[in-house]
CHARMM internal coordinates of N, CA and C (Angstrom, degrees):
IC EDIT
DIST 1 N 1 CA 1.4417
DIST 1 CA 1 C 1.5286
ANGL 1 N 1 CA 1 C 108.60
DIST 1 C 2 N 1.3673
ANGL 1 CA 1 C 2 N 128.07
DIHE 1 N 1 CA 1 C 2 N 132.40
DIST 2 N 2 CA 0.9642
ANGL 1 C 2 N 2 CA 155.57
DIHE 1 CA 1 C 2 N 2 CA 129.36
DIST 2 CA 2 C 2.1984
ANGL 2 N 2 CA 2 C 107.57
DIHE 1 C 2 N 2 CA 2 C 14.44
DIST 2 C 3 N 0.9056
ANGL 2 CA 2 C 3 N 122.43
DIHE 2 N 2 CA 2 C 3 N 119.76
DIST 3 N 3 CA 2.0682
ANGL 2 C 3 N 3 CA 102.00
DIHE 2 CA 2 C 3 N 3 CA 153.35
DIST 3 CA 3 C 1.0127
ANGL 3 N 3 CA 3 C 101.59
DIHE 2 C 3 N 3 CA 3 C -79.23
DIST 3 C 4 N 1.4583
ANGL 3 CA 3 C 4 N 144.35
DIHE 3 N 3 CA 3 C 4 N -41.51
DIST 4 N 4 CA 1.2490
ANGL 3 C 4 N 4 CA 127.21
DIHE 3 CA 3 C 4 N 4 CA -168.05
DIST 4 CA 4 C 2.1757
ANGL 4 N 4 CA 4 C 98.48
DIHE 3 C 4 N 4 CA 4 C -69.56
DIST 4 C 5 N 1.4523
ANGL 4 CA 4 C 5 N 107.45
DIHE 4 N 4 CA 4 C 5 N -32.63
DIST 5 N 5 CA 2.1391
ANGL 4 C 5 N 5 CA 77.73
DIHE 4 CA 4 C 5 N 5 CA 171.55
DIST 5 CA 5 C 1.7176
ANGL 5 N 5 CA 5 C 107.94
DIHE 4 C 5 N 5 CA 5 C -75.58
DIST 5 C 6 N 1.3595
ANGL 5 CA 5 C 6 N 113.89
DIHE 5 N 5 CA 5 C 6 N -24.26
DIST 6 N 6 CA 1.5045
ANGL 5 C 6 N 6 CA 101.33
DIHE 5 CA 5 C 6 N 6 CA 179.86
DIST 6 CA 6 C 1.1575
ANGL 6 N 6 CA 6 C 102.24
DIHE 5 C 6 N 6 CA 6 C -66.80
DIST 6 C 7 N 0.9580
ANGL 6 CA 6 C 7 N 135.41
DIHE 6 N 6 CA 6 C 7 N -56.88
DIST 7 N 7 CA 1.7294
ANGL 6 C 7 N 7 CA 126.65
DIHE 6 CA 6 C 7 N 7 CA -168.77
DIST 7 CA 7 C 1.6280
ANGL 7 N 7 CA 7 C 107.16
DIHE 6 C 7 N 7 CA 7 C -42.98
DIST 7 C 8 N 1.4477
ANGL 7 CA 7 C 8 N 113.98
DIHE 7 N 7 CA 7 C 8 N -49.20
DIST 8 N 8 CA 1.1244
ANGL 7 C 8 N 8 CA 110.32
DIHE 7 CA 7 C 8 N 8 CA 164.57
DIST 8 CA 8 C 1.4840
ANGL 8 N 8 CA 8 C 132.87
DIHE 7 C 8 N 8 CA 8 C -18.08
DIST 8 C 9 N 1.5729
ANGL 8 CA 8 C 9 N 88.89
DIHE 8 N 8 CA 8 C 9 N -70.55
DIST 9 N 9 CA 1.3153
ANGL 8 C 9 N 9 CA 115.76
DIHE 8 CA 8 C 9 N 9 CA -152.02
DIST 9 CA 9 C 1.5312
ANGL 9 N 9 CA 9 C 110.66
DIHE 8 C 9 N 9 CA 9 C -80.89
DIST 9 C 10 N 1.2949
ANGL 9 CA 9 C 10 N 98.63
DIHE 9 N 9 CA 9 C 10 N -10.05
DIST 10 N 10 CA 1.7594
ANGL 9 C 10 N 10 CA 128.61
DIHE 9 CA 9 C 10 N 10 CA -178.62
DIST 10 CA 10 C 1.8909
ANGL 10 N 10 CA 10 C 91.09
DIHE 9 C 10 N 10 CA 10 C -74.89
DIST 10 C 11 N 1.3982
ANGL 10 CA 10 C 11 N 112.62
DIHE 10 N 10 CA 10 C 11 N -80.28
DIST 11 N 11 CA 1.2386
ANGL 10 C 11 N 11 CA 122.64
DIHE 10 CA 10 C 11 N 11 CA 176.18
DIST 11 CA 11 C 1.7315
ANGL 11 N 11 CA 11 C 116.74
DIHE 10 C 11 N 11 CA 11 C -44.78
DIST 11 C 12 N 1.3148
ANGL 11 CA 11 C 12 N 128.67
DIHE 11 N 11 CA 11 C 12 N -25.53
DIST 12 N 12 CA 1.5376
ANGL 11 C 12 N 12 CA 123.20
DIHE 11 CA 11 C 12 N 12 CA 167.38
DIST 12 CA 12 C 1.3404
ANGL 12 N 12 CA 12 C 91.10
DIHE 11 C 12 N 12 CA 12 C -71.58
DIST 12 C 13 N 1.1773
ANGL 12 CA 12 C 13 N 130.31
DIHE 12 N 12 CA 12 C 13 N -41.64
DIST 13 N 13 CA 1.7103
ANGL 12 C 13 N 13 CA 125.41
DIHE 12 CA 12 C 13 N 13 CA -159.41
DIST 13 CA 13 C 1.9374
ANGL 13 N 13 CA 13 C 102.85
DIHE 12 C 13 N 13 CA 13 C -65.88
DIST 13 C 14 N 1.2083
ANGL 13 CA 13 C 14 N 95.12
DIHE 13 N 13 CA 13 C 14 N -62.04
DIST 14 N 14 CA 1.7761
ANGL 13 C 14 N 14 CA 108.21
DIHE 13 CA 13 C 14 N 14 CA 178.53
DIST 14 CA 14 C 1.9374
ANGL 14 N 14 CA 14 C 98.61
DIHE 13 C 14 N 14 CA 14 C -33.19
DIST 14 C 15 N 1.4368
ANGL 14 CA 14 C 15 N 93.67
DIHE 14 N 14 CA 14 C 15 N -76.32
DIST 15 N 15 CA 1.5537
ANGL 14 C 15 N 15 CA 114.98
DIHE 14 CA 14 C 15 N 15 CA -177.67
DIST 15 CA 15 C 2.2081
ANGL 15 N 15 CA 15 C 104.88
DIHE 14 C 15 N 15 CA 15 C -33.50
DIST 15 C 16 N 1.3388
ANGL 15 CA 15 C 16 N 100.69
DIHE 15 N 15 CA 15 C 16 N -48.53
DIST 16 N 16 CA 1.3508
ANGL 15 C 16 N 16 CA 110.23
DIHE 15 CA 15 C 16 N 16 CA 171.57
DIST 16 CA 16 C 1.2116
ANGL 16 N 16 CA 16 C 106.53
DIHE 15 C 16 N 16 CA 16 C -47.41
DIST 16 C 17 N 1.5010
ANGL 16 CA 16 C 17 N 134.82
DIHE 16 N 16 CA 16 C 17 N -86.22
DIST 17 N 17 CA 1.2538
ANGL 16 C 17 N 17 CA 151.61
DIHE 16 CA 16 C 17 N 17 CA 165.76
DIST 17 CA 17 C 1.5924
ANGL 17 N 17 CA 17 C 123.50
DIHE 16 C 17 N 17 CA 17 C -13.74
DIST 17 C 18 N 1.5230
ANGL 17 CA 17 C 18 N 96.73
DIHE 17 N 17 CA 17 C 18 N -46.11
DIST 18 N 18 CA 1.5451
ANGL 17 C 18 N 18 CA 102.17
DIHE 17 CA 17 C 18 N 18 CA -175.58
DIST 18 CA 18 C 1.6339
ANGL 18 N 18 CA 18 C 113.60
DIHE 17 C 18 N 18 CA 18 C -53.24
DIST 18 C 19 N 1.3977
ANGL 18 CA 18 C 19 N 91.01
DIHE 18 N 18 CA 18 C 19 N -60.60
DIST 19 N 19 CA 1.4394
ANGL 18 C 19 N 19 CA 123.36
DIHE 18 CA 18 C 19 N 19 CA 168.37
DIST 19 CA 19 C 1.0475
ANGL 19 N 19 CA 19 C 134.23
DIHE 18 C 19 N 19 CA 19 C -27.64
DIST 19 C 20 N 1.6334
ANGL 19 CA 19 C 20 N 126.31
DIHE 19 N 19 CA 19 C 20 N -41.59
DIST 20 N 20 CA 1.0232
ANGL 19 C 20 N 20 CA 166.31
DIHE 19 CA 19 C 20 N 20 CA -161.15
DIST 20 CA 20 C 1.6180
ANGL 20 N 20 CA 20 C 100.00
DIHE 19 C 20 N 20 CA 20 C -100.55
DIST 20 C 21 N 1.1778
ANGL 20 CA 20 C 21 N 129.58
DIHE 20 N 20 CA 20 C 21 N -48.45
DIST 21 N 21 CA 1.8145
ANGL 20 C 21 N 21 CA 149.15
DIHE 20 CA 20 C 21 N 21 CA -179.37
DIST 21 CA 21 C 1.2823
ANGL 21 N 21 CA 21 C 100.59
DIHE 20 C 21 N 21 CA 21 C -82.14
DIST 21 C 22 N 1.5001
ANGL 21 CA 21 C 22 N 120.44
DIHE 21 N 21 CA 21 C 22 N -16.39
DIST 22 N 22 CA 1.8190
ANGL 21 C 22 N 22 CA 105.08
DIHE 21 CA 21 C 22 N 22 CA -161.77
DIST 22 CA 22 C 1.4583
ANGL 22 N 22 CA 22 C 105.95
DIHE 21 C 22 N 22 CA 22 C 66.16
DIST 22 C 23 N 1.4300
ANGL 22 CA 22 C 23 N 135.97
DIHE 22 N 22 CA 22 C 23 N 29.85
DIST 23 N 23 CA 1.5521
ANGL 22 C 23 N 23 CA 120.63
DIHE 22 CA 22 C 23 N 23 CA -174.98
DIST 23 CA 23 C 1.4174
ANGL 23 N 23 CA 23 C 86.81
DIHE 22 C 23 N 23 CA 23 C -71.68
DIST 23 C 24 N 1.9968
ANGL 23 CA 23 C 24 N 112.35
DIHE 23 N 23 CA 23 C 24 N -175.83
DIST 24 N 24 CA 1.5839
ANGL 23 C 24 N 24 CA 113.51
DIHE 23 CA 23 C 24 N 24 CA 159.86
DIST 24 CA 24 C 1.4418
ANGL 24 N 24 CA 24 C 105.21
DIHE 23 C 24 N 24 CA 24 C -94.63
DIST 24 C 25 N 0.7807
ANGL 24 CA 24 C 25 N 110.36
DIHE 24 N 24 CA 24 C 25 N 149.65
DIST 25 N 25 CA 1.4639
ANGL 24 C 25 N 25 CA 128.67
DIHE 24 CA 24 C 25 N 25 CA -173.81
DIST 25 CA 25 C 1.9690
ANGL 25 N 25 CA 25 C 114.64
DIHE 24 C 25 N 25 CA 25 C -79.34
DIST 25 C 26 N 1.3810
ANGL 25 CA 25 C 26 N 109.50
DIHE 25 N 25 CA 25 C 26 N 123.22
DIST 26 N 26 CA 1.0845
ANGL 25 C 26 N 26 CA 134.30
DIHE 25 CA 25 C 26 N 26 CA -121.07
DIST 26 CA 26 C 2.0728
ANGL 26 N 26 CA 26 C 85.24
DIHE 25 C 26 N 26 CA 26 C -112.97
DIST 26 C 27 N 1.0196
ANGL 26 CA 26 C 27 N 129.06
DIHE 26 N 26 CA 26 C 27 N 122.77
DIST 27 N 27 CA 1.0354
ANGL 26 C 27 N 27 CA 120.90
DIHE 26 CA 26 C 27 N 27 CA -173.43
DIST 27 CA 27 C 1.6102
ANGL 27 N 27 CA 27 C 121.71
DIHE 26 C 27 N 27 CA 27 C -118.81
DIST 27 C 28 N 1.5410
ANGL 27 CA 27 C 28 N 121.88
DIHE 27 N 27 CA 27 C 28 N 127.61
DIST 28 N 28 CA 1.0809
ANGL 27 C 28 N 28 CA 112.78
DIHE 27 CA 27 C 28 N 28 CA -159.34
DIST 28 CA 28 C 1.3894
ANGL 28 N 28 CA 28 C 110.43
DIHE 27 C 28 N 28 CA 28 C -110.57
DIST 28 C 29 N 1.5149
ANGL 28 CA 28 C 29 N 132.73
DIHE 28 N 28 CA 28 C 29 N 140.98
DIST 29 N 29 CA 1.4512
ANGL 28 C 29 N 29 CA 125.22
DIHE 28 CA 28 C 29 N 29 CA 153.86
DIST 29 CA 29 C 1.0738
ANGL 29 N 29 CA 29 C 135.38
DIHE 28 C 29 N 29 CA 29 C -6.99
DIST 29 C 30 N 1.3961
ANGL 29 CA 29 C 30 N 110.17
DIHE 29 N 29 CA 29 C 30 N -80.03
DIST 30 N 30 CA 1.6284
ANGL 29 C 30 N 30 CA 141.17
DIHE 29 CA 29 C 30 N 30 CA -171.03
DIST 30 CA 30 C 1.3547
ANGL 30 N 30 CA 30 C 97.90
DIHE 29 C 30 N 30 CA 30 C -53.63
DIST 30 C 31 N 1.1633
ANGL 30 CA 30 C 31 N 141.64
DIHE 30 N 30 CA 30 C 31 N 137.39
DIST 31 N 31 CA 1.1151
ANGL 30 C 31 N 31 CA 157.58
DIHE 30 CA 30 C 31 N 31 CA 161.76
DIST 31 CA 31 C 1.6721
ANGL 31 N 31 CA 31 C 108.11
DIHE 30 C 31 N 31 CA 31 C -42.33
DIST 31 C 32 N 1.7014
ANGL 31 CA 31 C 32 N 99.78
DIHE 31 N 31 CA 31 C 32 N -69.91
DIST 32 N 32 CA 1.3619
ANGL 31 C 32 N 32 CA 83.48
DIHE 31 CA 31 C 32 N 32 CA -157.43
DIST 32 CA 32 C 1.5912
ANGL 32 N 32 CA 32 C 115.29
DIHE 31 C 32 N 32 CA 32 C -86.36
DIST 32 C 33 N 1.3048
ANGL 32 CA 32 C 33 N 115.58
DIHE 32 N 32 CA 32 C 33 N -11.43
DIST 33 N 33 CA 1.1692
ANGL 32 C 33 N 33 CA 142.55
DIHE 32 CA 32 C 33 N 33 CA 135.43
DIST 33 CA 33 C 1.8603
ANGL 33 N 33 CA 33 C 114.02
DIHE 32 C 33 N 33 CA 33 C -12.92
DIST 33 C 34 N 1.1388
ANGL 33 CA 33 C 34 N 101.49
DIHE 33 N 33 CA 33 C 34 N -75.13
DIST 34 N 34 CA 1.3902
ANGL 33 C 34 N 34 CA 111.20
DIHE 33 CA 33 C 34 N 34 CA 169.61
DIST 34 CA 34 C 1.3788
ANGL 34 N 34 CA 34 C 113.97
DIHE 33 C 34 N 34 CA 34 C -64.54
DIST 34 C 35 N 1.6783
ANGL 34 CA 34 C 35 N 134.62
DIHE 34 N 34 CA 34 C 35 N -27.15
DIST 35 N 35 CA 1.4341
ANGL 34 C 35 N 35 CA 127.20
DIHE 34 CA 34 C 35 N 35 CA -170.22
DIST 35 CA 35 C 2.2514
ANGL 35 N 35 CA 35 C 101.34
DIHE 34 C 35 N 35 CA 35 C -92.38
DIST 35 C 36 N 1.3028
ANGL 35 CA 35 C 36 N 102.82
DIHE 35 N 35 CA 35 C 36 N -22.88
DIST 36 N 36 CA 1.2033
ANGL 35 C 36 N 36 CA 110.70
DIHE 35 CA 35 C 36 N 36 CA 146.50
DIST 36 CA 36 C 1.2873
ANGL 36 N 36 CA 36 C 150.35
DIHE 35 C 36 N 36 CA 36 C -5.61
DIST 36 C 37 N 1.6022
ANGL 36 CA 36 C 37 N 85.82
DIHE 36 N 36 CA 36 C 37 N -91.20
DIST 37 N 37 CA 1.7736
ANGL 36 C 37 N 37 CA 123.22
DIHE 36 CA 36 C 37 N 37 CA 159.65
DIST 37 CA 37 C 1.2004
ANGL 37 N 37 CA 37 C 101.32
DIHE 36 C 37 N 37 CA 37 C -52.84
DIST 37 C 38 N 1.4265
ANGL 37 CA 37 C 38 N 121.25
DIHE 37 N 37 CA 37 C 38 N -99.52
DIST 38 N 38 CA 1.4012
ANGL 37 C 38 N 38 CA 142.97
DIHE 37 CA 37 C 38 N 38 CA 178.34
DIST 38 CA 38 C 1.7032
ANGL 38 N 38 CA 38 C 112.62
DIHE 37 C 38 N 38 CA 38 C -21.08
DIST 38 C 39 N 1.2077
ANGL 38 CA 38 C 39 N 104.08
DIHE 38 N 38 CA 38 C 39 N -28.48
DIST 39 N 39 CA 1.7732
ANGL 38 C 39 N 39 CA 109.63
DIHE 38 CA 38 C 39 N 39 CA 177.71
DIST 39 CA 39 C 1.4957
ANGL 39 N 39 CA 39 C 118.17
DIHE 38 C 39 N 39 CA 39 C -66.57
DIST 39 C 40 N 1.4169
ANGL 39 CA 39 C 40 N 101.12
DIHE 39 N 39 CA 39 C 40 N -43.61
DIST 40 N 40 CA 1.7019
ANGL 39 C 40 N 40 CA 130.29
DIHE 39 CA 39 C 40 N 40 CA 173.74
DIST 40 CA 40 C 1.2528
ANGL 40 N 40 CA 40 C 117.85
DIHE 39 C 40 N 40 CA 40 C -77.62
DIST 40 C 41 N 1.4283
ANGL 40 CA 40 C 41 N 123.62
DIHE 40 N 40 CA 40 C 41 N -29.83
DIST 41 N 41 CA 1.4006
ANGL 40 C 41 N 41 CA 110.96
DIHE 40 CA 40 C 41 N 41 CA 172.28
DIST 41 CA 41 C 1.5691
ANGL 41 N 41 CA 41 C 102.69
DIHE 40 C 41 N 41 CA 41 C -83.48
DIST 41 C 42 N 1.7215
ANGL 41 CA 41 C 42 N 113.84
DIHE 41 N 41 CA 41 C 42 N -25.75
DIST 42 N 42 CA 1.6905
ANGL 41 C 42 N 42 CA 81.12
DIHE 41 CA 41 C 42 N 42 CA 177.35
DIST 42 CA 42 C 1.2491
ANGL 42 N 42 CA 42 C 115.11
DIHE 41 C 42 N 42 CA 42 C -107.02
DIST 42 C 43 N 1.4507
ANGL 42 CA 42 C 43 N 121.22
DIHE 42 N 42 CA 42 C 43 N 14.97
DIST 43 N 43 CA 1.8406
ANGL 42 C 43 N 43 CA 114.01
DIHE 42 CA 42 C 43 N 43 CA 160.42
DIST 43 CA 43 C 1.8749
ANGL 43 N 43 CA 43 C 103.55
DIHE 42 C 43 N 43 CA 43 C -78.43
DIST 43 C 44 N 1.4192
ANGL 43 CA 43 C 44 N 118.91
DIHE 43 N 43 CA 43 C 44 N -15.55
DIST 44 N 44 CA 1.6538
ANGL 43 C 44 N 44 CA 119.13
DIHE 43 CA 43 C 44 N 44 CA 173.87
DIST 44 CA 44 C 1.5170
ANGL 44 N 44 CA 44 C 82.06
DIHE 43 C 44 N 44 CA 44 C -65.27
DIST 44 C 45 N 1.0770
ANGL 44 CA 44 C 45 N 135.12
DIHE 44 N 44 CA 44 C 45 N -80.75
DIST 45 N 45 CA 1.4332
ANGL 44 C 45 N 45 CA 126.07
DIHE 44 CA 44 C 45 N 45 CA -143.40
DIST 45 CA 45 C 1.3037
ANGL 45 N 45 CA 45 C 104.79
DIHE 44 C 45 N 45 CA 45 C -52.41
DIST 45 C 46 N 1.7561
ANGL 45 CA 45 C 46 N 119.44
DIHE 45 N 45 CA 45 C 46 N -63.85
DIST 46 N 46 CA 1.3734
ANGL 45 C 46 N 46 CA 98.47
DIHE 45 CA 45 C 46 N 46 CA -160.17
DIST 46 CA 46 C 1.8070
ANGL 46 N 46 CA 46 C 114.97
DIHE 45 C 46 N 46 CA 46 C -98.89
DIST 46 C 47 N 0.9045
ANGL 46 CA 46 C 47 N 110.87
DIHE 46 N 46 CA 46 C 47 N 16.89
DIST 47 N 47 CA 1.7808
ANGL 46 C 47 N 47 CA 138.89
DIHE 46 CA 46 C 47 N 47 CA 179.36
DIST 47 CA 47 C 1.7745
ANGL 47 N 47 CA 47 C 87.39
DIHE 46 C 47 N 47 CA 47 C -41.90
DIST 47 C 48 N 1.5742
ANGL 47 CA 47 C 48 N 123.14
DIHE 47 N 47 CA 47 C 48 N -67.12
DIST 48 N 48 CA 1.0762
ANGL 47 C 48 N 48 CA 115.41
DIHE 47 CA 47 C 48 N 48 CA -159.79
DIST 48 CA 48 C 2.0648
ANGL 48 N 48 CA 48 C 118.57
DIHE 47 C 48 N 48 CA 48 C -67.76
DIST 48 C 49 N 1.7101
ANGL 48 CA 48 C 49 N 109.84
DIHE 48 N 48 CA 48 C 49 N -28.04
DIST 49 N 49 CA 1.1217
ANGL 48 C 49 N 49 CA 107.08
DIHE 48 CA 48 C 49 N 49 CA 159.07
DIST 49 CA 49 C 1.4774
ANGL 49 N 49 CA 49 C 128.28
DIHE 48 C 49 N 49 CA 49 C -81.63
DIST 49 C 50 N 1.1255
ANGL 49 CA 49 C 50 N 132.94
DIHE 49 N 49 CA 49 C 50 N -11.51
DIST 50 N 50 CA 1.4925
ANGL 49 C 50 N 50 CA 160.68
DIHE 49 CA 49 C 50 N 50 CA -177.93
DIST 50 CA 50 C 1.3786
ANGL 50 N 50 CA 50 C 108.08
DIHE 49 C 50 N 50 CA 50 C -91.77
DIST 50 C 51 N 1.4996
ANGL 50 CA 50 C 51 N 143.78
DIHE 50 N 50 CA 50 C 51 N 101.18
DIST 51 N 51 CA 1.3793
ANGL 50 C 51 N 51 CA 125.80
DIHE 50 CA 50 C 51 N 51 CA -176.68
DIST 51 CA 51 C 1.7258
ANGL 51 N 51 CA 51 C 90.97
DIHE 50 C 51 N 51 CA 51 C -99.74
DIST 51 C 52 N 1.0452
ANGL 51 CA 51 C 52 N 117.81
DIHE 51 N 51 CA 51 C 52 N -9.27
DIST 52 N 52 CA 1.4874
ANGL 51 C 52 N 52 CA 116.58
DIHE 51 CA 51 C 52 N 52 CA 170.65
DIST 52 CA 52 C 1.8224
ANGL 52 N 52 CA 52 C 129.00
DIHE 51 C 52 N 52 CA 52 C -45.85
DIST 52 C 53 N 1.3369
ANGL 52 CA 52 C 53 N 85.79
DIHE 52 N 52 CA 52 C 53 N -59.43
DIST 53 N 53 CA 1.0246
ANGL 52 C 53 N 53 CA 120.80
DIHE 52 CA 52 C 53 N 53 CA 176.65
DIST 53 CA 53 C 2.0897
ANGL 53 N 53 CA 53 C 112.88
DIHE 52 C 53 N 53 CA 53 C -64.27
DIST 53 C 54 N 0.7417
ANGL 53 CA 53 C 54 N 84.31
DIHE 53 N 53 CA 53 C 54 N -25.47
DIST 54 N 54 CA 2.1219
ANGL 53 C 54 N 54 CA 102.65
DIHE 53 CA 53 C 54 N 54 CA -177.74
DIST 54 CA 54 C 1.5859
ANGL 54 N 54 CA 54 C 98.33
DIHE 53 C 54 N 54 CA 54 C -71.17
DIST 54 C 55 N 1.5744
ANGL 54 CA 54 C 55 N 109.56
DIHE 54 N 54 CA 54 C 55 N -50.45
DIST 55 N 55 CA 1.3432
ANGL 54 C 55 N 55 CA 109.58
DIHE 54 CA 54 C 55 N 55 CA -148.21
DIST 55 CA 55 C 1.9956
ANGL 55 N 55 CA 55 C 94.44
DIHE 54 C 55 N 55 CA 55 C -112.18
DIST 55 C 56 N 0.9644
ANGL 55 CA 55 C 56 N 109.23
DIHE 55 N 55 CA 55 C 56 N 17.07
DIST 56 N 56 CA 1.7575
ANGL 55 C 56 N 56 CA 103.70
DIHE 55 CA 55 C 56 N 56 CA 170.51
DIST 56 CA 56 C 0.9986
ANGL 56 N 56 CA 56 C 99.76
DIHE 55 C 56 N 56 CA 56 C -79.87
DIST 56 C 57 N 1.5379
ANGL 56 CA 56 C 57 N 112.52
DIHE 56 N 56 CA 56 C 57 N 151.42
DIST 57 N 57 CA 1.6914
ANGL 56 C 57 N 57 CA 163.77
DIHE 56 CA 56 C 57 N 57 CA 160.52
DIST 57 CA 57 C 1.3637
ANGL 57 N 57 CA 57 C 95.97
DIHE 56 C 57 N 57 CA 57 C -28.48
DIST 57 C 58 N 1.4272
ANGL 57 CA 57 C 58 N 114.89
DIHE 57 N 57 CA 57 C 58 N 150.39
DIST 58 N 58 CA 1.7397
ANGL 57 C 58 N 58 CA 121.69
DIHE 57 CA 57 C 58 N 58 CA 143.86
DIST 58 CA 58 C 1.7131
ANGL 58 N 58 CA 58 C 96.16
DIHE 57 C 58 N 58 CA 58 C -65.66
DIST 58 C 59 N 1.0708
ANGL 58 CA 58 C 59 N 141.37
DIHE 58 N 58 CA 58 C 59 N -32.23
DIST 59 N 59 CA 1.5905
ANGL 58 C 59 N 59 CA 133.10
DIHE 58 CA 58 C 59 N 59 CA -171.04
DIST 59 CA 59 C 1.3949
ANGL 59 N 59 CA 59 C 95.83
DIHE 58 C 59 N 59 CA 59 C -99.13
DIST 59 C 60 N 1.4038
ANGL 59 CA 59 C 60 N 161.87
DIHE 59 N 59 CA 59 C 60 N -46.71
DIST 60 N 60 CA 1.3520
ANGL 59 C 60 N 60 CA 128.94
DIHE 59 CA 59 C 60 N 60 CA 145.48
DIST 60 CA 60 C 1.4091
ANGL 60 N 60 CA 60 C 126.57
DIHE 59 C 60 N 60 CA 60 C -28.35
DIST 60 C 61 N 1.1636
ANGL 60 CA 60 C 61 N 120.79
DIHE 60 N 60 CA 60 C 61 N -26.19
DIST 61 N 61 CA 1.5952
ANGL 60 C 61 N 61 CA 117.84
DIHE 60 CA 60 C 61 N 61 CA -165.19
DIST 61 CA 61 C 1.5805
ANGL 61 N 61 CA 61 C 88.71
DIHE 60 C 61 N 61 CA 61 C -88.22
DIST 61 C 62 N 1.1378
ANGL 61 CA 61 C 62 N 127.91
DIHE 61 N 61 CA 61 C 62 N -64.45
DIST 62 N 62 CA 1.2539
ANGL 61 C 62 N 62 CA 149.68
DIHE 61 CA 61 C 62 N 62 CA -179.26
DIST 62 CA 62 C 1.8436
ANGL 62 N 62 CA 62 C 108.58
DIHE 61 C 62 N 62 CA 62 C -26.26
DIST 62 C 63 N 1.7996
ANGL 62 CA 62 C 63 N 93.71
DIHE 62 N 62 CA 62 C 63 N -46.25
DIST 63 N 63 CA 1.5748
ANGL 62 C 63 N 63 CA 89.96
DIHE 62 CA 62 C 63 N 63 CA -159.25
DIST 63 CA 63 C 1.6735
ANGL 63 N 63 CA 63 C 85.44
DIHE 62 C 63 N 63 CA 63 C -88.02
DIST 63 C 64 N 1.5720
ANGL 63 CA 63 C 64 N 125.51
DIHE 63 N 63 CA 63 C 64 N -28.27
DIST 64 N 64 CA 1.5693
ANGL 63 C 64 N 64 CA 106.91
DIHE 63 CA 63 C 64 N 64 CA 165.86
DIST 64 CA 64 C 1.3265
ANGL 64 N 64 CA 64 C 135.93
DIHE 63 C 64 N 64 CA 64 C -44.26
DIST 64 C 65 N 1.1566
ANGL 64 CA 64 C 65 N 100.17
DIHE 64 N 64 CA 64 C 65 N -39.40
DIST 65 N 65 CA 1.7723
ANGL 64 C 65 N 65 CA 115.91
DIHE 64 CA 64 C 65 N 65 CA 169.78
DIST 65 CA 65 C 1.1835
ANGL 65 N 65 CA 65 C 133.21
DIHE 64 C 65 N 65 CA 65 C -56.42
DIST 65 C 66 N 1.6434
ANGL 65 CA 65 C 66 N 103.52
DIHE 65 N 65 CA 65 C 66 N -60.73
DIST 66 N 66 CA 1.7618
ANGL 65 C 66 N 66 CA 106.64
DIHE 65 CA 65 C 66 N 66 CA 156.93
DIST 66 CA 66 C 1.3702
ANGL 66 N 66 CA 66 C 127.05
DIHE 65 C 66 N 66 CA 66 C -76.19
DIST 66 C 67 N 1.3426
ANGL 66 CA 66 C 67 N 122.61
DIHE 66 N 66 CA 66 C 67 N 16.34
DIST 67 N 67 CA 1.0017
ANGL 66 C 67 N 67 CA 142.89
DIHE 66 CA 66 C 67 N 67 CA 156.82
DIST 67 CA 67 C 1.5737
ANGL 67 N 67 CA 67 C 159.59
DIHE 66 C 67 N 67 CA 67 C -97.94
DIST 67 C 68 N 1.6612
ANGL 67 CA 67 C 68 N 100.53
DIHE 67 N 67 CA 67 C 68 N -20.93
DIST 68 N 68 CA 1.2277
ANGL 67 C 68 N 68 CA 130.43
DIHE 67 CA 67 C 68 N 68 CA 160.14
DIST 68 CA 68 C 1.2889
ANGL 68 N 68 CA 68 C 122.58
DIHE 67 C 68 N 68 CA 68 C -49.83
DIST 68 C 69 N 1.2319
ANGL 68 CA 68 C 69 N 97.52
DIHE 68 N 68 CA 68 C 69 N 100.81
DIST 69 N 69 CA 2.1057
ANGL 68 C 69 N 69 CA 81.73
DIHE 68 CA 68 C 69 N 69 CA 169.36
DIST 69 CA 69 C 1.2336
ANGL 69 N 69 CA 69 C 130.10
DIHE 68 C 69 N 69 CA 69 C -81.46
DIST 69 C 70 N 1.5232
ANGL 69 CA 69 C 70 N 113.72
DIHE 69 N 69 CA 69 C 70 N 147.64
DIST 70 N 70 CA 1.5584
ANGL 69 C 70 N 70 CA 102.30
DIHE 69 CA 69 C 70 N 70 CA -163.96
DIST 70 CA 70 C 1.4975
ANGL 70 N 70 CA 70 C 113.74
DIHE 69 C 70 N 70 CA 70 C -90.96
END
COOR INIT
IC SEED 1 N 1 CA 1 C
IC BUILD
């Protein structure tokens, strides 16, 4: 894998976490950087009605990310 998908996948994780804490949500430049974050705070939310979403790939998450349109 890639550092630039771990970094990614680092930043869905953070974004996960925040979410999960109620932190405020932390906003980044970088595009994909920001679709990242934002990916993870809302698979925390609906992760628990979604079992889809629980059990995806680091390369599902990955291809959501570079994939999202903004």
């Amino acid at each position: 894998m890639q550092p630039k998908d771990e970094f990614l996948l680092d930043l869905y994780m953070v974004g996960f976490g925040d979410e999960l804490r109620s932190n405020p949500k932390v906003e980044y430049a970088d595009t994909l950087h920001e679709r990242a974050y934002q990916l993870g705070r809302i698979d925390a939310l609906i992760g628990d009605d979604v079992r889809s979403v629980d059990y995806q790939t680091n390369e599902e998450i990955l291809h959501r990310i570079y994939n999202l349109k903004p």
